[in-house]
N, C-alpha and C positions, 0 to 999 in steps of 0.2 A: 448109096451105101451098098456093099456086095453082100449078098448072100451066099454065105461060104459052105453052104449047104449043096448049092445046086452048083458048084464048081467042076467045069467039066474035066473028064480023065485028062492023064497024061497024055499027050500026043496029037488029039486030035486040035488042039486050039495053040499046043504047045509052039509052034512054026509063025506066030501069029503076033509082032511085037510090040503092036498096037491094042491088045487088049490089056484089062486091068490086072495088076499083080495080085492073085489072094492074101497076100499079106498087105493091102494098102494102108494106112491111116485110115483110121473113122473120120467122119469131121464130124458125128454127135452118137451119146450113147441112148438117144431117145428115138423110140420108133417113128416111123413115117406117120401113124395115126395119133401120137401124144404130140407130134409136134403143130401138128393140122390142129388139134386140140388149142393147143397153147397160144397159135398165130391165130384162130377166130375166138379166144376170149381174149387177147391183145387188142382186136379191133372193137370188141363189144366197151373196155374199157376206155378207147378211143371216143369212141361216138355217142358214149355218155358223157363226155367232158363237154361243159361249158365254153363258149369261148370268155376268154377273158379270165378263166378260172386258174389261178395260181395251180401249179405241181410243186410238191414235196415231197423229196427222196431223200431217207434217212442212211449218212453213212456209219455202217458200223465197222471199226476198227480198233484192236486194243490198243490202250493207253500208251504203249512202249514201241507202236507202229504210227501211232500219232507223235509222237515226240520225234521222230525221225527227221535228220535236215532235209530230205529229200521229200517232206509231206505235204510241204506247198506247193510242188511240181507236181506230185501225184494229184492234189488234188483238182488241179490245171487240168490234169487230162483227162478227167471225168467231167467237170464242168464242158469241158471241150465238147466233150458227144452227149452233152446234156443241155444245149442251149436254151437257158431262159427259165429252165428249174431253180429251186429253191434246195439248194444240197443244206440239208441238215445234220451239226454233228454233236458226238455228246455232249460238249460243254456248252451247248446252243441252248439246250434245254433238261439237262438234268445236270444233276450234282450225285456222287457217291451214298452223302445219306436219300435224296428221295427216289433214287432211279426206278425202285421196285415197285413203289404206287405209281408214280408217272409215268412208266414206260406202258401200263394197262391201259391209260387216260389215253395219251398220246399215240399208241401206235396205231390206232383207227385214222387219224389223221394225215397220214403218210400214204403217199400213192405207191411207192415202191421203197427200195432199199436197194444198195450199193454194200457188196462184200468185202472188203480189204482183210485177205487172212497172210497167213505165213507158210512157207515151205523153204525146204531146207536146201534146196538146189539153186539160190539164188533167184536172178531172173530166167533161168531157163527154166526152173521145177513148173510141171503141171501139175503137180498134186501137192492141193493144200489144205492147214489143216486149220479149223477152227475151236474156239472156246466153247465152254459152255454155255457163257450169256449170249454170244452171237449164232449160238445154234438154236436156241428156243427164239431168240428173234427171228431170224431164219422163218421158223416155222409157222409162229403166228402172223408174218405177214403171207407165206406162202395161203394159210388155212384162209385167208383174206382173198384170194387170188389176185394177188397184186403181184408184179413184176419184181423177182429180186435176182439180180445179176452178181458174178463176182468179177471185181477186176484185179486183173494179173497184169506184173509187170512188162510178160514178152506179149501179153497176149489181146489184153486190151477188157474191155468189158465180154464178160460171156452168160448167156442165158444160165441160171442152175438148171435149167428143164434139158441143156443138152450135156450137162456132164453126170459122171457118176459117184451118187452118194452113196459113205458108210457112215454109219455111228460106230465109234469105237471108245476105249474104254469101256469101265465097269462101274467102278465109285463114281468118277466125273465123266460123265459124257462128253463127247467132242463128235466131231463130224471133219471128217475127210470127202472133201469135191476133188474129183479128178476132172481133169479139162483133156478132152477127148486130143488124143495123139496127130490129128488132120486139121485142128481148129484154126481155121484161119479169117481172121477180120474183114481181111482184102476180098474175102470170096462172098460179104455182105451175105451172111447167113441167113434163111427169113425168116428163124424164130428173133434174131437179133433184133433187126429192123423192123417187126414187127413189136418189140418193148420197146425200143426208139420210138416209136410212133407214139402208142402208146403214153410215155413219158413227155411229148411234146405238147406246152403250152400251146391251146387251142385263139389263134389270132382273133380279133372282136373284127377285123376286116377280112367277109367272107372270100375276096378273091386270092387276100395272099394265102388265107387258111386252105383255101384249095389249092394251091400251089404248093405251101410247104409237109400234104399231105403224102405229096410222094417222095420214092425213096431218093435220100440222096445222091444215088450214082445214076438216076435216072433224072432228076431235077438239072445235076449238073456230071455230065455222061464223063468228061475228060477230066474232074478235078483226082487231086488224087485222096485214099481212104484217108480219115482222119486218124491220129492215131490213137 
């Protein structure tokens, strides 16, 4: 990431077409030290895991992005970079009258959480916006420090620790994630791949478990990214 602070004059670097543009893309709005943060409590939740121990990742989505033809595929491509988790969705375990006692009961249960919001750029928008119920979930599982990703349609799953949050509105609260302008999945990010890890069922056979601990462009160097 540049620091556009120590950008030098005009002229002297100017001649030079191999250095970096100051206006590049981010590929995250999270410092260098929050992100070290977030990849060693990744691992700490790693290697508290059991082998053999089920993961449950809760996805949250409103009702009218759930009824979408398109929601079975979507949710193909999260089980995709989720292999071997237990995707959980609302109708899995609540109903409209109990949600508000059971989601208190229930969301200690949950290792992380999957974001499916809306924006209004189709699949190219980076910036989306969420509800109220998915913004207090949001939070309580963050206040857990449990891994919660959003995924977008260009973009794939992305840490919330690298994009940037607002709360907006007044009466109803909402939350806008922006997905950093650079984000790219191919470039296996390692706050990414460090909640992939994280979210990976731990094998009760310790040598595939050592195996499947590393990342996968390194497991398998030539496949290509999932999407």
């Amino acid at each position: 990431m540049l620091d556009h602070g120590l950008t030098p004059p005009q002229g002297i670097m100017g001649d030079m077409p191999d250095s970096p543009a100051p206006d590049s893309p981010l590929a995250t709005y999270a410092t260098a030290a929050k992100q070290r943060a977030y990849i060693a409590a990744m691992k700490k939740i790693r290697g508290a895991r059991t082998p053999g121990e089920p993961v449950r990742v809760y996805i949250s989505a409103s009702p009218h992005i759930a009824r979408r033809r398109q929601w079975d595929e979507r949710l193909a491509k999260i089980r995709h970079r989720l292999p071997g988790v237990e995707l959980i969705q609302f109708q899995d375990v609540f109903t409209p009258e109990n949600y508000t006692e059971q989601w208190k009961a229930l969301a200690s249960t949950f290792d992380g959480m999957v974001v499916v919001g809306t924006t209004k750029r189709g699949p190219k928008g980076h910036v989306y916006r969420l509800g109220e119920v998915a913004r207090l979930e949001v939070i309580d599982i963050v206040k857990a420090s449990k891994p919660v990703l959003l995924h977008a349609r260009r973009y794939g799953l992305v840490p919330f620790v690298d994009c940037k949050i607002h709360r907006v509105g007044k009466d109803k609260l909402r939350t806008k994630v922006t997905i950093p302008d650079g984000w790219d999945p191919k470039d296996y990010e390692p706050t990414l791949q460090a909640a992939l890890r994280a979210l990976r069922p731990r094998s009760t056979e310790a040598e595939n478990d050592q195996n499947t601990d590393a990342p996968s462009h390194l497991t398998h160097p030539f496949a290509a990214p999932p999407a």
